[in-house]
Each structure stands twice: as C-alpha cells, then as structure tokens.
N, C-alpha and C positions, 0 to 999 in steps of 0.2 A: 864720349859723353859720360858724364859723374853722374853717379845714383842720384845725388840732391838734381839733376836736373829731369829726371823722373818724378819725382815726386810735384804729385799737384800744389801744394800749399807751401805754407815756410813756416818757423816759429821763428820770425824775426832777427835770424841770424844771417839770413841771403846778403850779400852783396851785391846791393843794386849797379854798381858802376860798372860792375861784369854783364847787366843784360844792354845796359846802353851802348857797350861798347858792339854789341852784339851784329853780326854780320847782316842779317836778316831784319831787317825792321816790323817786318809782319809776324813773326817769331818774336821778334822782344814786345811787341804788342799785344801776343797771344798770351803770352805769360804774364805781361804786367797784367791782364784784364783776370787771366785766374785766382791770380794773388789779391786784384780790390776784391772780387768775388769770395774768396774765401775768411778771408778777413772782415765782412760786412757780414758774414752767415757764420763765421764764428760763437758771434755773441749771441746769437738762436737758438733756442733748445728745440731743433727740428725732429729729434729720434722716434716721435710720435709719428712722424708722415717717411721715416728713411724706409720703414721696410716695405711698405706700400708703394713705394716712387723707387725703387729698385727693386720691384714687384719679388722681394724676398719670403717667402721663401717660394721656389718655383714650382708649378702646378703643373696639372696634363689632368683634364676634364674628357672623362669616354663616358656616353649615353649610348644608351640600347632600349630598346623597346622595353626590356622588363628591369633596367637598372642603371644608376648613373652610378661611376666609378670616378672617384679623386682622389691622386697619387701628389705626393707631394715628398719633395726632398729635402730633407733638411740632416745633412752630415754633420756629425761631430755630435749629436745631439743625442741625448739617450728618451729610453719610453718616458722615464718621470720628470722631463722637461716641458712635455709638448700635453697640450691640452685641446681638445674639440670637443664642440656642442652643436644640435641641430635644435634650432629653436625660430618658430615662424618661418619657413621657408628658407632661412640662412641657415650655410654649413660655415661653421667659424674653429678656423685652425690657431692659435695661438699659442705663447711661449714665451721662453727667453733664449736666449745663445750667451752666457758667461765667457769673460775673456780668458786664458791660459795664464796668461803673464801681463806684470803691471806694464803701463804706459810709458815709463823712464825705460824700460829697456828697448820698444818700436822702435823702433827707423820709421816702420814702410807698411801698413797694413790695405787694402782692398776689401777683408774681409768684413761681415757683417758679424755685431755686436750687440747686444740689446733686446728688449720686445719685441716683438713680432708678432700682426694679425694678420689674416686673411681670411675674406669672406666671399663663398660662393652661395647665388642663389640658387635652389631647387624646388621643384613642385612636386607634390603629391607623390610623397616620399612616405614609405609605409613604416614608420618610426621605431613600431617595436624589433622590427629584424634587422636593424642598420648593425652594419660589421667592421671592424677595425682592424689590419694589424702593424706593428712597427718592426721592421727588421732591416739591419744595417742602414740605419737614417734613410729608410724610407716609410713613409705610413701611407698606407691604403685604405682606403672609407667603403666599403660598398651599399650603395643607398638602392634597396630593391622598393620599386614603384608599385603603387597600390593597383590592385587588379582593375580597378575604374581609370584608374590614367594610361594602363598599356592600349595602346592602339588596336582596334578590330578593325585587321585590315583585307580585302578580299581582291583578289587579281584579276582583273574581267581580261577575257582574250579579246582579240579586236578578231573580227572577220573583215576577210579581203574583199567581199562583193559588194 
C-alpha cells in the first residue's frame, strides 16, 4: 500500500482509473465518498468548529467536595500561547497552535493547527483563589469552591432492629 493511499484527501493529482480498477468495489466506494466529501468541505472555512468536533484540546474534569480540577493538554505549546478566563460560570481555555513548517513542504499531517476554545461549565467557584499552573504542555486550573457550595454531609448509621 503507497502513502497516497493513506492519506484521506487528494489535491487533484490522484488517478482515478487506479480506484476503478480497484479489486474491492466497496473500498473504491469508500474512497471515492471521502474524496466528494473533502472536496465539498474544502471550500468551508470550518477551523472555527475543528477544535471543538475533535474536542481539541483534550480535557480530564476531577470535582471534589472542596474543588473542581481541569487538566488539559496541549503539547508543543508554551505558557504565552494559551490563555484562560473564568467568567459567569464558564472556564474558557483558548489559544492558537502555530504551524512549524510551511504547507508546500506536508505530505501528511493529523495534527491540529489553529485556534482553539474550550469551555467548561462550573458553579460556585470561589474566583479569588483560582490557580494555574503550565508545565511541559500541561495546564492545570484548580477551582476551589466557595464554603456555601461544599456539601455538609452527615452519615447516619442504620440499626439492624
């Protein structure tokens, strides 16, 4: 199997008479549907909705009685990329991820490129102690909850009689 046949798209250079000729009908099928697909989503400037629908950048939400914790990864990225705000109830992580190398030299990227938001809801979040830190493209939030929203909770025993 050739690299070009990994790659999901074409830039118009595929030769079509090679997928017809192709063994598998259901495989030449697959591929011609991903080729109208990427060619009809081409001309869309979707990069507003790509990191959110490849739920970029990835999250891990821990709550506890006295604080909500979100960790979020974003590699390659340094501190003065990444920006957060806690504002009405949302935690909003945002950014960019700049590319290394221009376009003419790709082949083959996976990678994610561009803006980047993501927003978690939280309640009763005690705003002035919220903490940050970023180390090796991870950033960690720690959101400690105001004394009125931790739980007073009491464990009643049961008797057996």
């Amino acid at each position: 199997m050739a690299l070009r046949d990994l790659i999901p798209w074409n830039d118009g250079s595929r030769d079509l008479s090679l997928q017809r000729n192709e063994p598998n009908p259901f495989l030449a099928l697959h591929r011609e549907m991903n080729r109208l697909f990427d060619d009809a989503f081409r001309s869309f400037d979707i990069t507003a909705f790509s990191s959110q629908a490849m739920g970029w950048p990835k999250l891990e939400v821990k709550e506890t009685a006295k604080e909500v914790k979100v960790i979020a990864e974003l590699p390659g990225l340094e501190e003065k990329d990444v920006n957060f705000e806690l504002r009405n109830g949302m935690l909003t992580i945002s950014g960019e991820r700049k590319s290394e190398t221009e376009d003419k030299e790709r082949r083959f990227s996976e990678r994610y490129y561009g803006r980047f938001e993501r927003s978690i809801p939280v309640d009763d979040i005690d705003q002035d102690k919220v903490g940050a830190s970023f180390k090796n493209g991870v950033l960690s939030v720690t959101l400690p909850k105001l004394p009125t929203a931790q739980p007073n909770v009491k464990r009643i025993a049961i008797n057996g009689k």
